[in-house]
C-alpha positions, 0 to 999 in steps of 0.5 A, a space after each residue: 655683449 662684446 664689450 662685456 667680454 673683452 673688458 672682463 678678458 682683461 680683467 681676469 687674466 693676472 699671474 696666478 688667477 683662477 689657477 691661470 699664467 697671463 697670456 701676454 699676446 691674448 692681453 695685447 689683443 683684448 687690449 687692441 680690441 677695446 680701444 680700436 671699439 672706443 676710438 674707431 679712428 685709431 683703427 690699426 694704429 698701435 699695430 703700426 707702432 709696434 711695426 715702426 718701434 721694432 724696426 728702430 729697436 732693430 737699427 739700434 741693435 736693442 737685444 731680442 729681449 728688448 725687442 719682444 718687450 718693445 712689441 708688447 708696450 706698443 701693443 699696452 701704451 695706450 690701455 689707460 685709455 680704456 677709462 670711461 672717463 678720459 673716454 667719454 671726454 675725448 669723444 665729445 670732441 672728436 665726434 665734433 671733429 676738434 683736437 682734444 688736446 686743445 682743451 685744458 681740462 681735457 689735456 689733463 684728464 688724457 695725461 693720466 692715462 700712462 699712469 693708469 696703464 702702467 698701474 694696471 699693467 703692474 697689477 697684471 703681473 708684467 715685467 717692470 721695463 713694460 710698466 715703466 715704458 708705459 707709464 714715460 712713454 709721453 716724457 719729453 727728452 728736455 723734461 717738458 713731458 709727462 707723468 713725472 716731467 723725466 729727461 734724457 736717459 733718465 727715461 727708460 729706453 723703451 719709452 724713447 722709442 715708444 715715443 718717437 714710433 707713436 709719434 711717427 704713425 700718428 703724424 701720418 694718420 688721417 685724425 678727425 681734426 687733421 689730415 695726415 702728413 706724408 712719411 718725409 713730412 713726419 720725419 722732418 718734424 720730428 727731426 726738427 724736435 730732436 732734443 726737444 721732445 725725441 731723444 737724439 739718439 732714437 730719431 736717427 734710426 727713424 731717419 735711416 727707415 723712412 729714407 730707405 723706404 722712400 728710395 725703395 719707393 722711389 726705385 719701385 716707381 721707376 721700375 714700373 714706368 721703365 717696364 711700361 715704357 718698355 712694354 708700350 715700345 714693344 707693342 708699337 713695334 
């Protein structure tokens, strides 16, 4: 029943149905609802893209427009996904604990779902940097990508963005298939891809927050062991 519900909420809400504005955030949610449904494992990943993807889009000065559309498409990226299709494929494989992307035909079947999503997207009335964001965000910046094998700045900023942020949070990710990898270990492979599959100016910024939050932690920790060093001195006076 619930299903039901959100897969209607997604489909009725369009500029000028029933009377009714689009109801962007009541979108994002139904959207974010449907997928973490259909791939449990990806439980709050599109939350963290949107977190990671906003504070790059902060460290390269995007506009509070660009910013607000960045948050949006994180949210949106994946809604060609929600086909039943791609859907029952790639849970024959996760359900086993295997990397779906290993299979061809499978391989294929997922790289449509950009293009779905941006067509569903452009039928629900948002504006065409969020249907492009979503229909490039898997271009690679040497043109090895997909839908339509872009390269370098001929894909849409957004997408530059999007793609290294989902990038970034799916490396750190526990997967079925794989372990995830510590902050310091994404980033050194996605900086080890910059101008291959991320765009060399997008990755820096990546590098400056996940380098900050490490001495942040870094910091914390020192801290904590100098309060308790301090505190267990004090007791043994």
């Amino acid at each position: 029943m619930i299903e039901e519900e959100e897969s209607a909420e997604i489909t009725f809400i369009g500029p000028g149905v029933q009377g009714r504005r689009r109801n962007d955030t009541v979108v994002m949610g139904a959207v974010q609802r449907r997928l973490e449904a259909m791939y449990p494992y990806m439980m709050g990943h599109w939350q963290r893209v949107s977190f990671e993807a906003s504070a790059m889009g902060e460290e390269l000065d995007l506009s509070r427009e660009a910013l607000e559309q960045l948050r949006t498409c994180a949210y949106l990226m994946d809604i060609g996904m929600i086909d039943e299709s791609i859907h029952a494929l790639v849970s024959d494989c996760t359900e086993s604990g295997l990397d779906y992307m290993q299979n061809a035909d499978i391989r294929r079947a997922v790289e449509r779902h950009p293009v779905l999503g941006a067509k569903k997207l452009e039928e629900l009335g948002f504006s065409r940097p969020i249907v492009l964001a979503v229909r490039h965000h898997h271009e690679w910046y040497n043109g090895w990508g997909y839908p339509d094998g872009l390269s370098g700045v001929a894909i849409p900023l957004l997408a530059r963005i999007l793609m290294v942020a989902d990038a970034y949070v799916s490396i750190t990710s526990e997967r079925p298939f794989r372990d995830g990898c510590s902050p310091l270990e994404a980033l050194d492979e996605i900086t080890g891809y910059a101008g291959v599959q991320f765009d060399t100016w997008v990755v820096p910024a990546l590098e400056k927050i996940v380098t900050q939050k490490a001495h942040e932690s870094d910091s914390l920790i020192d801290k904590t062991l100098d309060l308790a060093i301090e505190e267990e001195f004090e007791q043994g006076q």
